[in-house]
C-alpha positions in Angstrom: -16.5 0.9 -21.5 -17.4 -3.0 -22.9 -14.1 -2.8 -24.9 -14.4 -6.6 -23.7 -17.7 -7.7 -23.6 -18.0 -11.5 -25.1 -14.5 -12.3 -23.8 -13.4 -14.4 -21.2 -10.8 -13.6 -19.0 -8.8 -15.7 -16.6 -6.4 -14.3 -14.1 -4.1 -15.9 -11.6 -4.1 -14.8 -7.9 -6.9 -13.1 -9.0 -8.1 -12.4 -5.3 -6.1 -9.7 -4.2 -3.7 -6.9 -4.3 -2.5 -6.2 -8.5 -4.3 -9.6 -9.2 -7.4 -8.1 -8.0 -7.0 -4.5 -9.7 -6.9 -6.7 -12.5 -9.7 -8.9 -12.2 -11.7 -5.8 -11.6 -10.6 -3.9 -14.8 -11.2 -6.1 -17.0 -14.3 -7.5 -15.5 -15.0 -3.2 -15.8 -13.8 -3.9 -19.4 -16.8 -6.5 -20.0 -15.2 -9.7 -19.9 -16.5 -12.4 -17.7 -13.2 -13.1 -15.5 -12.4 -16.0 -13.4 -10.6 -15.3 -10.4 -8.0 -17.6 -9.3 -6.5 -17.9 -6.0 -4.4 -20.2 -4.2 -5.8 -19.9 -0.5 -7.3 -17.4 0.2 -11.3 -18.1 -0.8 -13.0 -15.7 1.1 -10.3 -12.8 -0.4 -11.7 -14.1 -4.0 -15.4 -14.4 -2.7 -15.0 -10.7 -2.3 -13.5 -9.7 -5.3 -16.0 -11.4 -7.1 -18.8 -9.9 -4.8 -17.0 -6.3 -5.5 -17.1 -7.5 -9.5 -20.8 -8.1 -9.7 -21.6 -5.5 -7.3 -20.3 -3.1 -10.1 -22.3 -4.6 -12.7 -19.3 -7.2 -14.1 -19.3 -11.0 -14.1 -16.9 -13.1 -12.2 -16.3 -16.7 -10.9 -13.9 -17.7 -8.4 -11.7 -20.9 -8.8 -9.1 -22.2 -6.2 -5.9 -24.2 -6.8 -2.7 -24.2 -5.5 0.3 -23.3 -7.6 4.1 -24.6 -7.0 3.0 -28.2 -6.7 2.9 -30.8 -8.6 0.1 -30.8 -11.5 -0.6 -27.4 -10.7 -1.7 -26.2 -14.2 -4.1 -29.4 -14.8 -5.8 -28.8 -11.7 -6.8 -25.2 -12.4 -7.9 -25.9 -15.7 -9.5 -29.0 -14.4 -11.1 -26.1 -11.9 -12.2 -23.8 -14.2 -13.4 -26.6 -16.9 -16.0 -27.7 -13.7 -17.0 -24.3 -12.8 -20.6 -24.1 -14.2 -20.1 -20.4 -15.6 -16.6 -21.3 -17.3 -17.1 -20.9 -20.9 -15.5 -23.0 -23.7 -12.6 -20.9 -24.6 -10.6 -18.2 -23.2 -9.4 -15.0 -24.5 -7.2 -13.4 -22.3 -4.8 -15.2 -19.8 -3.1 -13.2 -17.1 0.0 -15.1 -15.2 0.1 -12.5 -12.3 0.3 -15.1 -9.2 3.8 -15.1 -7.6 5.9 -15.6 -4.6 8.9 -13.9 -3.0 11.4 -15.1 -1.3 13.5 -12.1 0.4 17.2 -13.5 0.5 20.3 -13.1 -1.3 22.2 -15.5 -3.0 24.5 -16.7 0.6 20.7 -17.2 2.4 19.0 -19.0 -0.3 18.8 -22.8 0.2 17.9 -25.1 -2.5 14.4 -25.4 -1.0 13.4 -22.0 -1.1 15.1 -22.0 -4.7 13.0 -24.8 -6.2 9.6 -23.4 -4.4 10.2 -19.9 -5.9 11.2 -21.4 -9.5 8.1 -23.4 -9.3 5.2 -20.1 -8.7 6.9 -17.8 -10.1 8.5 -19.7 -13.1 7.1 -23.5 -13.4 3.7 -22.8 -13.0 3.1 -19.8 -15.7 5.0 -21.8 -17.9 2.7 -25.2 -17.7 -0.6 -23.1 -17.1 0.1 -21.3 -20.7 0.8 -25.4 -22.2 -2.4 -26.3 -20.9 -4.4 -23.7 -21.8 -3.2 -23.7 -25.0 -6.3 -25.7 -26.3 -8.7 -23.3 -24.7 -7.2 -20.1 -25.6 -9.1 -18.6 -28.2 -7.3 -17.8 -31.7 -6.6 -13.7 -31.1 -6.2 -14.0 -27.6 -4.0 -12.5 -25.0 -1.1 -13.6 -22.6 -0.2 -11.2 -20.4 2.9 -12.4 -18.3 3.0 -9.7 -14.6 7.4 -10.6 -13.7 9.8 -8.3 -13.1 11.7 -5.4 -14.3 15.0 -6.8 -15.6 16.8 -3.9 -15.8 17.1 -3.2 -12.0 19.4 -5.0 -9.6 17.8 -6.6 -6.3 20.1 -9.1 -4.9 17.9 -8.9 -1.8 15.6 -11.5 -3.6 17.9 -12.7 -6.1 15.9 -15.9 -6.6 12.3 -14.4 -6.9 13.7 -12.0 -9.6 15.9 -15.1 -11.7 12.1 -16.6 -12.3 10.3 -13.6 -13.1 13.4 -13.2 -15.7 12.8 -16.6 -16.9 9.2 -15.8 -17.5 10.2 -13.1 -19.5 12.8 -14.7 -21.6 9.0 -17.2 -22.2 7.5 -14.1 -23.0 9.1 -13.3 -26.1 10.0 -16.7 -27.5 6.3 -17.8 -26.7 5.4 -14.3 -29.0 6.6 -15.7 -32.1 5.1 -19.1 -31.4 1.6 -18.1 -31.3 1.6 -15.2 -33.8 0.4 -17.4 -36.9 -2.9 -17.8 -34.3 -2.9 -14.2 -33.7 -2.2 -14.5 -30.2 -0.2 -12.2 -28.7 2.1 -12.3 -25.6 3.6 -9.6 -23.5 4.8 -9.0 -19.9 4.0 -6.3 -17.4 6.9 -5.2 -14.5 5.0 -3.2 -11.8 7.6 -1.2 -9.4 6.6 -0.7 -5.5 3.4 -1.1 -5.9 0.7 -0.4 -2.7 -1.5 -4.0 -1.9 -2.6 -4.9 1.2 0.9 -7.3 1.3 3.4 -4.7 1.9 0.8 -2.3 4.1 2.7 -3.0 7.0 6.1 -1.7 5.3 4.4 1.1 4.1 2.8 2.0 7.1 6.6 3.3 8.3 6.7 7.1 7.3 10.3 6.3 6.3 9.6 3.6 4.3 6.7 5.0 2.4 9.4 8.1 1.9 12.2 5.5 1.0 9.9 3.5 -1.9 8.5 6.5 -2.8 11.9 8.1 -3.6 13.1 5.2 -5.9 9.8 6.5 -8.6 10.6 9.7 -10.5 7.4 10.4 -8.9 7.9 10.5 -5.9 5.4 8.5 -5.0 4.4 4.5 -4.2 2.5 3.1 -7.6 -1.1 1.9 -6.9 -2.1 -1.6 -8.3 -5.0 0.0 -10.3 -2.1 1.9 -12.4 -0.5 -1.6 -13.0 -4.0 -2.9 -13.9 -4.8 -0.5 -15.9 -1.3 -1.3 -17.6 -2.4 -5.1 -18.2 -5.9 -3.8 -19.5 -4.0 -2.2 -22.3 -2.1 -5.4 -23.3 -5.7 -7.1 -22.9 -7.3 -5.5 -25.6 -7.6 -4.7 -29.1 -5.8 -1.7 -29.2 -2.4 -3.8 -28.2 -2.5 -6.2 -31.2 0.6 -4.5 -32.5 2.2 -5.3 -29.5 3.9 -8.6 -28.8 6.9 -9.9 -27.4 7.1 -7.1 -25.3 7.9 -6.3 -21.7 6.3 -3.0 -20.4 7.7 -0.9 -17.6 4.8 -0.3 -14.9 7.4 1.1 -12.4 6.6 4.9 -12.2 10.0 6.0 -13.4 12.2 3.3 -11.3 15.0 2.8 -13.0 15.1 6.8 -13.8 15.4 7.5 -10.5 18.3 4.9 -9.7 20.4 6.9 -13.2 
């Protein structure tokens, strides 16, 4: 469609699963995305083959997140990528870790690794890239859905809250630039990381139960979601979290 030709896009674990639905989108949209990942390089090399395959532009930059002076390294990443441009437009936190444990099987380990993806590292990405975010630009934030108890990974879902809680404060901050900041909370969502759950006829019937749907979302319906928040037609919206959950929490009433 070009609703984002001329803009820059940079998304975090941009090499697969929603981060990749993502990365295609908006690359679909017109911008010229950078594709993050944290391991995975041949995952990215593909996504950005897939991108300019299509007709789009990408670029694929590799950091690892949770450690320390993760933000300055990808920035310091992207700034050395010969097809970075100057500034950036839209900035999509979507790279994340779970730890599946409750509260009794959490150690302080796992607690400080999951703080510092999920929570830490969106934080000091956004300070960083302050600088290179273009006035009228875009923060989109993929967490959580608050609203929905899951003690199973109690610690995964306390820092996509935090982010969220970042999400609105960081709204008012940066509206005198015109920069707006929202967050996305996709439900059971279908990537190649859960396939094997999936795979169970029982579990797909179990996830797919919990949408009003009664289905399993896809990560293209999440992206498409984030695509929204991404473009013009969202600069009313700010400070905002959007449910991407196909009904979740309906279906738990």
């Amino acid at each position: 469609m070009g609703v984002l030709k001329g803009k820059t896009a940079l998304v975090t674990g941009g090499s697969r699963g929603i981060g990749r639905a993502v990365a295609e989108r908006l690359a679909r949209d017109g911008a010229l995305v950078a594709v993050h990942y944290g391991h995975d390089e041949a995952a990215a090399k593909e996504t950005v083959g897939a991108i300019t395959a299509a007709g789009g532009r990408a670029f694929a930059i590799g950091t690892e997140l949770g450690v320390p002076g993760d933000a300055e390294a990808l920035w310091a990443a992207y700034d050395a990528h010969p097809e970075a441009t100057e500034g950036v437009d839209i900035l999509v936190n979507n790279a994340g870790a779970a730890a599946f444990a409750g509260i009794e099987e959490t150690d302080e380990e796992t607690w400080d690794r999951v703080q510092a993806v999920n929570a830490k590292a969106p934080f000091f990405i956004i300070k960083h890239g302050l600088a290179r975010l273009r006035d009228g630009g875009r923060i989109v934030n993929v967490t959580g859905t608050p609203d929905i108890a899951l003690p199973a990974i109690l610690a995964t879902i306390t820092a996509k809250g935090a982010v969220n809680a970042l999400t609105r404060s960081l709204a008012a901050h940066l509206a005198p630039r015109g920069i707006t900041v929202n967050s996305v909370g996709p439900g059971i969502t279908e990537t190649d990381l859960n396939a094997a759950w999936l795979a169970d006829p029982a579990a797909r019937a179990h996830a797919a139960s919990r949408s009003v749907f009664d289905r399993v979302g896809t990560a293209s319906e999440v992206a498409d979601v984030v695509a929204f928040l991404a473009s013009a037609d969202s600069r009313w919206v700010t400070g905002q979290h959007l449910n991407a959950t196909g009904g979740l929490q309906l279906a738990l009433l």
